[in-house]
N, C-alpha and C positions, 0 to 999 in steps of 0.2 A: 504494500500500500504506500503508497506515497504521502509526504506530508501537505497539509492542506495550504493553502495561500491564505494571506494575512490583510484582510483591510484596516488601512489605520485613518482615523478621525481626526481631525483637529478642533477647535472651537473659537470661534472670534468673538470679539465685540465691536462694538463702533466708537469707543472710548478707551483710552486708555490708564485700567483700573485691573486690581489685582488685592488679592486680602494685603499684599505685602506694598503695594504703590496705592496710593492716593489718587484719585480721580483728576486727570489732567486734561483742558481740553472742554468743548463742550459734550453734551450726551451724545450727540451724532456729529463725529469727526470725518469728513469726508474720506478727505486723505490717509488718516488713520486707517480707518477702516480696509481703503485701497493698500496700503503696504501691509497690513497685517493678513489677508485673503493672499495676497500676494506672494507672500514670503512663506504660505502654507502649501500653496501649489510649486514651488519654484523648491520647496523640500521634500517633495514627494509624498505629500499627503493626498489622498483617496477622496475624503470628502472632508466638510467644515460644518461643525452642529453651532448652527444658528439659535441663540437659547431664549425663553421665552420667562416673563413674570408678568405682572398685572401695571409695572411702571419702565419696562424695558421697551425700545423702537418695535415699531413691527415686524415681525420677522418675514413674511412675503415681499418687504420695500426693501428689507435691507439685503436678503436674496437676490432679488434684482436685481439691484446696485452691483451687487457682487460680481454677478456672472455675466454682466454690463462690461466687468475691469478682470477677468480671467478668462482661460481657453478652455479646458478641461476638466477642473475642480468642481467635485458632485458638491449640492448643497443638501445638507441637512438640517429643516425647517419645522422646530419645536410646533409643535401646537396641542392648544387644551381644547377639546371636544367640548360641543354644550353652549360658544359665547357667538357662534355663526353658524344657522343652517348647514347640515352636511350635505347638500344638492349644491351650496355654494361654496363653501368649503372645495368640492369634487372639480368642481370648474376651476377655480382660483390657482386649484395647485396643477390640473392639466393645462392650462393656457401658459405659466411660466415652465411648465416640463417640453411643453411644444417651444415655444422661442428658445429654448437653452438645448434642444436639441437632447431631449432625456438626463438631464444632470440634476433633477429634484426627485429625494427621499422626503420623504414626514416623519418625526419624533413625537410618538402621539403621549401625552405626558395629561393622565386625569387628574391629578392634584391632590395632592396629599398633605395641605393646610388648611384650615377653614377659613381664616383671617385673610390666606390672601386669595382664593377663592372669591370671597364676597366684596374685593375690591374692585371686582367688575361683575360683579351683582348675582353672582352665582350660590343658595343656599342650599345645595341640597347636600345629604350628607354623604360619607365615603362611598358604602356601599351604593347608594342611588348613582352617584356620578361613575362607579365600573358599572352599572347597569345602562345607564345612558354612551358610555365608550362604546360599549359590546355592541348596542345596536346602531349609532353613530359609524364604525368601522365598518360593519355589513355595509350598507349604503353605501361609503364612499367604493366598495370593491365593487358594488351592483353598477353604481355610477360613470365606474373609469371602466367598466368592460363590455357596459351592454348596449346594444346598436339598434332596440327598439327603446319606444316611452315605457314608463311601468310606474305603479306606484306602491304606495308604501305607509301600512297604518299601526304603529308599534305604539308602546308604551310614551318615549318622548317624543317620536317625531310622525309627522304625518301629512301628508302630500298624493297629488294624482297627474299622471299624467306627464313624466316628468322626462325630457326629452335631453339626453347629454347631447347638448352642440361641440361639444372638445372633450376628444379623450388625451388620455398617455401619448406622449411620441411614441413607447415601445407598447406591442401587442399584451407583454408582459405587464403592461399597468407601471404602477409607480410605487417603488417599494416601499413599507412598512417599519418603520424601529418600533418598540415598545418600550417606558420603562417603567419598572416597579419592582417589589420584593416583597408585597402581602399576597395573602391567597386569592386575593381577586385579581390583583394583577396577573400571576400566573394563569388563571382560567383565564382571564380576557385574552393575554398579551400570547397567552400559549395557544390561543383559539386563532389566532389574528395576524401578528406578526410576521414578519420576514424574517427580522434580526430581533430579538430582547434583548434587552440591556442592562445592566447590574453596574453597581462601582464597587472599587477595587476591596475586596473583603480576602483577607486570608485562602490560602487555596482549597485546605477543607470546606470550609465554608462557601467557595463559588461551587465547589462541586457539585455540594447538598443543592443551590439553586438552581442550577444545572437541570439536574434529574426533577427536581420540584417542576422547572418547565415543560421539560419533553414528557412529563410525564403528565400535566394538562396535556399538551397538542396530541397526544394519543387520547385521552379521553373526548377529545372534542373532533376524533374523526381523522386526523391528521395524519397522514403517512410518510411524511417528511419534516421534521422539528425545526423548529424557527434555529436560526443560527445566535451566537451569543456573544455579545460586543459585555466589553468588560473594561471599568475607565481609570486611571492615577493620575497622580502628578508626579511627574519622573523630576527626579532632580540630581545632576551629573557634575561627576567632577574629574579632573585628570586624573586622579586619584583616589582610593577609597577615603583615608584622612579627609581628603580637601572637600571631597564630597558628603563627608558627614559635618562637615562646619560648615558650610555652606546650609546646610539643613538646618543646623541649629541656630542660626543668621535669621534664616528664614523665619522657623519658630516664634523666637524672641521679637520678630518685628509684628509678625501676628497677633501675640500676646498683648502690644503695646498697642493694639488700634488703629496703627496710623494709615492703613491702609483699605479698603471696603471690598467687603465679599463681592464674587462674581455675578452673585444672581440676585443682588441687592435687595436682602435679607438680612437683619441685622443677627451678628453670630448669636448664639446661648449661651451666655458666661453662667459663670457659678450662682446658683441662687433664681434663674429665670427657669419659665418650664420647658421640659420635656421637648424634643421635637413632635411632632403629631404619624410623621410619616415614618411607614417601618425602614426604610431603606437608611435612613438618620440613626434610626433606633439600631439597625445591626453594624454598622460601622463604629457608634461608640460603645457599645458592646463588643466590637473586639478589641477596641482599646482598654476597654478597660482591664481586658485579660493580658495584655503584655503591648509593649510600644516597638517591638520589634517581631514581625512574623517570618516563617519559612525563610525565602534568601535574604530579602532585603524591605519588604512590606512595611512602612513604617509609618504608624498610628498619631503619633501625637500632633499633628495637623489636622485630625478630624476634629480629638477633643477641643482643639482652643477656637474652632470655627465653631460648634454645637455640630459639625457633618451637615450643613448645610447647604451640599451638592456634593460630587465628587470632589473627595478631600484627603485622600490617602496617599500617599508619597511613597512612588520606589526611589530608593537612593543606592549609590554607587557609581561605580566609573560606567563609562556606558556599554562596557562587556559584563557587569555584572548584570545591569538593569536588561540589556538584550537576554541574557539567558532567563532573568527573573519573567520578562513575558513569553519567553516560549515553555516557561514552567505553566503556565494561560492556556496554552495554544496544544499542550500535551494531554491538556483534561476537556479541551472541545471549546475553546474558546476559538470565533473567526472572526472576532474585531474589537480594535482597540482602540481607545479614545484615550489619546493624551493633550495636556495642555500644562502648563506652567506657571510656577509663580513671576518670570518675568516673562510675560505671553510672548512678547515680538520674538525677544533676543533668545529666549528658551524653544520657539518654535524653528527658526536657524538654527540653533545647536541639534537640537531632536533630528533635521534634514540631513545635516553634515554626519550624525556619529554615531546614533542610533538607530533608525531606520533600515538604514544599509545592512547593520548587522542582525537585523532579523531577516530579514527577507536573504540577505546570503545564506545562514544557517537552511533557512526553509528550501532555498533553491539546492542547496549541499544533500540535504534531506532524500528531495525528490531524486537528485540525479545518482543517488547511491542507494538506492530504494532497491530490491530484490527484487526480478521481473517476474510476472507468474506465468505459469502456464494455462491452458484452457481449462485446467479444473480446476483453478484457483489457489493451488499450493507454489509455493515458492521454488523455483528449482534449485 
């Protein structure tokens, strides 16, 4: 068998901000934005997750923009079910899939706060809003595939006659991310998804979710399991030393505030509550268990955010951290999302030193693979 190939993710903003830098710039920096997409495609990244909150740009404008100022670079365009018809919704993302000549994914994200949920006016609760995903998704897959009107009377949504004028550029439709880590997520996202998504949790731990999802997409019919994108924050140094103080740099500057979380959420210090959502709640749960996992996993950037997105840090030189993700990639992981405490200049490094060395091992892999024969044993 051969080893699999690797998609790697990157993630932009339109400002330049980081838990460790300070908000520079207005919210939507033009130019910004252009050399940050820029220098994602120009280091061999696959695609860029466009990320979404209730006070962030919109993410279908800033797509645009994007793939306006790149060749190649797939977008991947967060969105919460529930705050736009999914008949329009189905249009909005086939008409920019059509101009960009098939380069848009969706990161369908059901939300897992109530607070910022309801900052655009959305009150229903957890379970309601995976039930409103569930039937949300159907439609848009009814929508991007089917070549007569039809319509459609479910529990949230309900419509007649409903005619896609724009599909996908590909026959294949326009693929699916999921994320989440409760057992609804699993049911929806393992019913649904192309790729689910998880952040970087311990490798026993991705496994458990691993199997938690394939083992929904078998119960929901499925005869092929969604693939599984799995996310850090790699932090690289020429050296192992240099790259653990460089971590604890890091840390320390988190600790002190000076700088605003990614998804502009303010972190959970000591003494505020609980995150709401479980995927917050398993990341500081394996910090709590130790601040160093398996090769190189290193926890304590979850704790001082509250894990208020993808917050877990591999660290080492970037032969440690290449082997730490193909330790991902050996339990069924086929896509990685990294991004950085200093996004630009961590995004060029990641192109130059790391990249290279997974996808060489993977290419090493494949070409020294034992060939089989027609009955499938190795000769």
């Amino acid at each position: 068998m051969t080893s699999p190939s690797v998609e790697f993710i990157g993630m932009i903003g339109t400002q330049d901000a980081s838990e460790t830098r300070p908000a520079a710039g207005p919210v939507i920096d033009p130019a910004y934005t252009t050399r940050f997409a820029r220098a994602h495609e120009d280091a061999g990244f696959d695609r860029i997750l466009i990320g979404y909150s209730s006070t962030r740009p919109d993410g279908l404008q800033v797509a645009a923009y994007v793939a306006a100022r790149t060749e190649r670079l797939g977008l991947l365009i967060a969105h919460r079910p529930g705050f736009i018809a999914p008949t329009l919704a189905a249009r909005s993302f086939a008409s920019l899939d059509q101009f960009t000549e098939g380069r848009v994914a969706v990161h369908t994200i059901t939300g897992g706060n109530d607070t910022e949920q309801r900052r655009d006016g959305d009150y229903l609760d957890k379970d309601e809003r995976y039930d409103r995903t569930d039937e949300y998704l159907g439609i848009l897959r009814r929508a991007w595939s089917s070549s007569e009107p039809f319509r459609h009377e479910g529990r949230h949504y309900r419509f007649e006659d409903y005619a896609p004028g724009v599909l996908p550029y590909r026959p294949s439709g326009i693929p699916l991310y999921f994320g989440g880590s409760s057992r609804a997520a699993y049911r929806v996202g393992g019913k649904h998804a192309d790729t689910f998504a998880l952040w970087g949790e311990p490798l026993a731990e991705t496994a458990e979710q691993i199997a938690s999802v394939r083992a929904a997409a078998e119960a929901a019919g499925r005869t092929e399991p969604p693939g599984i994108s799995v996310s850090f924050r790699p932090i690289l140094g020429p050296t192992e030393e240099l790259a653990w103080e460089r971590a604890h740099r890091i840390l320390d500057t988190i600790k002190s505030g000076s700088g605003r979380p990614f998804f502009d959420q303010a972190p959970h210090h000591s003494g505020t509550p609980a995150p709401q959502n479980t995927g917050s709640q398993r990341l500081l749960a394996a910090a709590a268990k130790a601040d160093v996992h398996d090769r190189c996993l290193w926890t304590p950037t979850a704790t001082a955010t509250g894990a208020g997105g993808n917050t877990t840090a591999l660290v080492g030189t970037p032969e440690t951290v290449a082997q730490a993700l193909l330790d991902y990639v050996d339990i069924g992981v086929t896509t990685i999302l990294i991004r950085g405490y200093d996004p630009l200049d961590d995004t060029i490094d990641y192109g130059r030193h790391l990249l290279p060395l997974v996808r060489q091992e993977l290419a090493h892999r494949a070409a020294t693979a034992a060939p089989l024969t027609s009955a499938g044993s190795a000769r």
